[in-house]
N, C-alpha and C positions, 0 to 999 in steps of 0.2 A: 693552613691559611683559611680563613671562613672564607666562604661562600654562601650565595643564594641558588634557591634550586626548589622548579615547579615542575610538575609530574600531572599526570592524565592517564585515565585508561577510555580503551575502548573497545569492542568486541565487532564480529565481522562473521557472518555465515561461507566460509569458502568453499563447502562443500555438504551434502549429506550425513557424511561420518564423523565431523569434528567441528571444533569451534576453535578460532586462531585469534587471541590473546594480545594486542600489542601496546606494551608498556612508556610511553614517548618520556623523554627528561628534558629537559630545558634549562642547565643552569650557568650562569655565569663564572669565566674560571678567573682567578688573578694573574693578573702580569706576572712574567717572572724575571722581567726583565728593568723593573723599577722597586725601589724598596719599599712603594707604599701601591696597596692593590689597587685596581682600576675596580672602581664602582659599578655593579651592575644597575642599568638602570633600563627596562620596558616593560611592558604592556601589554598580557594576552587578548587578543579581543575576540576572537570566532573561533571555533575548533569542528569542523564537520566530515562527513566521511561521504565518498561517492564511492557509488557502486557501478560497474562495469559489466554486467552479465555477473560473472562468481567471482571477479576480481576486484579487486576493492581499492582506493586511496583514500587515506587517512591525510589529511589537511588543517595544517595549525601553524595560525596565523601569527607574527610575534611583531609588535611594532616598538622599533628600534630609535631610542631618544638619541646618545651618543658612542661615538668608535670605543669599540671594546672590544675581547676575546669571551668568544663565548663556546662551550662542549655542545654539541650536540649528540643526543643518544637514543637509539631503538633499541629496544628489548624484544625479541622473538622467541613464541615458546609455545607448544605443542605439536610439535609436527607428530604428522602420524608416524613412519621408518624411523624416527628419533638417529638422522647420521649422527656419526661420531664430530662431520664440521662441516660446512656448506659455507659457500662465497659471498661476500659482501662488499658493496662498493657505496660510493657517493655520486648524484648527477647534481650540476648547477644549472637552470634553465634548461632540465633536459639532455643537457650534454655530460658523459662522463669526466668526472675530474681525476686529472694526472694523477697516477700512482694511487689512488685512494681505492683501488682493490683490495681483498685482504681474506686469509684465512681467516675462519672464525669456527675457534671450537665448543662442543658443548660443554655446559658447566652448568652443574644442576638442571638439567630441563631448557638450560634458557642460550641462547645467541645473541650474544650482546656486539655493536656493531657503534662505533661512536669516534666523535671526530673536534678537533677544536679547532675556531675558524678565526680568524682576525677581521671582524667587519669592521668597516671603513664605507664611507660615501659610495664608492664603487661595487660594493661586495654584495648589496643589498640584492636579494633577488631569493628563486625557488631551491634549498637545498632537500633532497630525496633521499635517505638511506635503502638503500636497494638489497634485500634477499634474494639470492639467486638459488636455487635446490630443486632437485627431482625436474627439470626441466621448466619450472616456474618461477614467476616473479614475486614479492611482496615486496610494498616500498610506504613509507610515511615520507609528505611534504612539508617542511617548515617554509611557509611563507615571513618571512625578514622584511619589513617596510619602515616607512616613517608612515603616523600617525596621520590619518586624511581628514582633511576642513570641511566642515558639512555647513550648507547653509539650508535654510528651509524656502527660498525662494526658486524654485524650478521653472520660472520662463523669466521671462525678460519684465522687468521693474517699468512700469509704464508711468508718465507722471506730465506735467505739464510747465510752460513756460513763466519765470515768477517762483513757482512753486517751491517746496524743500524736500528731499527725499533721504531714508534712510539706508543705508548697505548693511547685513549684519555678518559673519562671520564667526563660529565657535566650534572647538573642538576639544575632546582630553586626552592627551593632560594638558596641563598648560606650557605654553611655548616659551622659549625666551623672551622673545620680543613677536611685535606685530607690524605687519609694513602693508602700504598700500601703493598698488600703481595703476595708470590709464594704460592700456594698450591700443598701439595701433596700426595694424599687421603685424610684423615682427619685433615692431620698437615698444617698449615700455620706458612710461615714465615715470618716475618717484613722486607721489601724493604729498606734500607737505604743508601741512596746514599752519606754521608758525609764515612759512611763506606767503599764504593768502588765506588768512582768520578769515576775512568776509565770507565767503567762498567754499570753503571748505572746513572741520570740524571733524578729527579722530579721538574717541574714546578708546580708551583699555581697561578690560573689565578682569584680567587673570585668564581667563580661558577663551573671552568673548569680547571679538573689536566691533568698531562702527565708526562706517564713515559717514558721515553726512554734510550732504551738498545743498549752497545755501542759494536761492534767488539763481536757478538754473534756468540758461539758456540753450537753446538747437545744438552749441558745439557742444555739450556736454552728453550730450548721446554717444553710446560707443561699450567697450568691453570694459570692465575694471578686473584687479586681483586683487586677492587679500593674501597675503604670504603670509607662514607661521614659521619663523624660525629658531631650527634646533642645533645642539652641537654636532649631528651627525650629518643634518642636509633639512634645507627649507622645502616645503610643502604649501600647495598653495590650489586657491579656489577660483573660478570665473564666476561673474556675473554681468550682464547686460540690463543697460539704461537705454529707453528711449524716451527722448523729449519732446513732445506736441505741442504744437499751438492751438490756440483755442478754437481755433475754422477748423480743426483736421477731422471733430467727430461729423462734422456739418457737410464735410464732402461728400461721402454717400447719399443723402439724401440730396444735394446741389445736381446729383450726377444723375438720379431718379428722374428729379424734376425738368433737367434742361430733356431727357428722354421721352418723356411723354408732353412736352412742348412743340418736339420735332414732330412725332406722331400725329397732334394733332392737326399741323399746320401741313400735315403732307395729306392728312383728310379732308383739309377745308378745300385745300390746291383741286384734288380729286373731282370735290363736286361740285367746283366751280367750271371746269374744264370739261363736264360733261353735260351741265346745263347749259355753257356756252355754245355746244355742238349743234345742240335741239332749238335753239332760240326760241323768244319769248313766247311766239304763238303758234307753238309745233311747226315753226316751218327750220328749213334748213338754212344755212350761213348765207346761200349765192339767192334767198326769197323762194324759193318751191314752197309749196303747200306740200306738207308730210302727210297724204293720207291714200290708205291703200281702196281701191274702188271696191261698193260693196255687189250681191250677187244682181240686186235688183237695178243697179245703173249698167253690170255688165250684160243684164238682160234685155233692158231698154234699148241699147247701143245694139244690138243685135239685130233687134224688131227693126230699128230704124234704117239698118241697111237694108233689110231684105226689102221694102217699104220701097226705100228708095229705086231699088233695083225693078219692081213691078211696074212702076211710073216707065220708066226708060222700057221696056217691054209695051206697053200704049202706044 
């Protein structure tokens, strides 16, 4: 029965004395349970290797259009002891999967370890083939997804009242269809622009939608999606609209200005309220003369007692 079938190498430092080899497959297998084969149909898009101190994960990404059976396969080869067979299993998100332990023996140099999966909507996630030998591990990840919506707008679409604004959304390959909704908390709404032409306006471009909103008011501020639907499971992007009115850029400076209004008028307060204390002609509020005596009047005042005091003495 044909099939399709992609391969990759990669190479990994695991020690001093050798180099470990690992040959990853990726192919689509046929139903065997229909007389006409299931189509393989995905997308490698990333392939990278992380390192761990001297342990390594091998990471390859596979984005999954629709349900299908697909093999998955590691190839393991150059141990240094070369056993005769060493253990090998599968984990899905980490956890090991039922019964998928297995002897595995050598054949030519190599340990071949490999599995056929039935994806479906649910299935999608991290599958690991796992070397177990000499008291260590080696493992390759197939990352299983649906293809992710990228927009090139990373904050929030700012625009104003009146105005028109555009949403864009694209990704490859191309999707079935395109759909657009408002969200609002947990509720979405279905976008339909044959329901309000005025208002709203969705293109489809094959790989690339747009919405756009026409003569936008305040309610139209909020969260949108653009969903890409495929036969396996829809995928889908956020972005945010805010809508201003034309006083919103003018409030900061309103909010400067009424500040240093207050300031001033709490200075004028100030010096009116401390020239009021002194009144006009240096005296005080109740008429005193504000003025402190100088040395030569408290000299005179002095003479004048004693003066007086001699008199009385006659």
């Amino acid at each position: 029965m044909p099939q399709s079938q992609r391969s990759c190498w990669g190479s990994c430092n695991v020690n001093a004395m050798h180099l470990l080899f690992v040959l990853l497959y990726w192919q689509g297998v046929n139903s065997e349970t229909t007389s006409s084969p299931v189509t393989t149909d995905f997308v490698t898009s990333r392939r990278t290797i992380e390192y761990k101190g001297q342990n390594h994960d091998i990471v390859e990404e596979l984005e999954i259009l629709k349900p299908q059976k697909i093999e998955l396969l590691c190839n393991l080869t150059d141990i240094p002891s070369k056993p005769s067979n060493i253990t090998g299993f599968w984990r899905k998100n980490g956890s090991e999967i039922e019964n998928s332990q297995q002897t595995i023996h050598r054949h030519n140099e190599q340990y071949i370890l490999k599995q056929i999966f039935n994806i479906t909507a649910s299935d999608l996630g991290n599958y690991s083939c796992v070397f177990s030998y000499l008291g260590k591990e080696e493992q390759v990840t197939f990352v299983l997804k649906v293809p992710a919506v990228t927009v090139k707008q990373d904050r929030p679409i700012v625009s104003y009242i009146g105005d028109t604004v555009v949403m864009k959304c694209e990704m490859k390959p191309t999707p079935n269809t395109w759909e657009w909704y408002k969200t609002n908390g947990t509720e979405k709404m279905r976008i339909s622009a044959t329901a309000d032409p005025t208002h709203y306006k969705i293109l489809l471009e094959n790989n690339v939608t747009k919405l756009i909103l026409l003569n936008l008011t305040e309610e139209d501020s909020g969260k949108y999606k653009c969903r890409a639907v495929f036969d396996i499971k829809p995928t889908e992007m956020q972005l945010e609209l805010k809508v201003l009115s034309f006083t919103e850029p003018l409030k900061p400076f309103v909010a400067i200005a009424v500040e240093v209004v207050i300031l001033v008028t709490l200075i004028l307060l100030y010096e009116r309220c401390s020239h009021k204390q002194k009144g006009p002609s240096g005296t005080t509020e109740n008429g005193l003369y504000e003025h402190a005596p100088t040395q030569e009047e408290n000299a005179t005042e002095d003479g004048g007692t004693t003066t007086r005091q001699r008199k009385v003495e006659h």
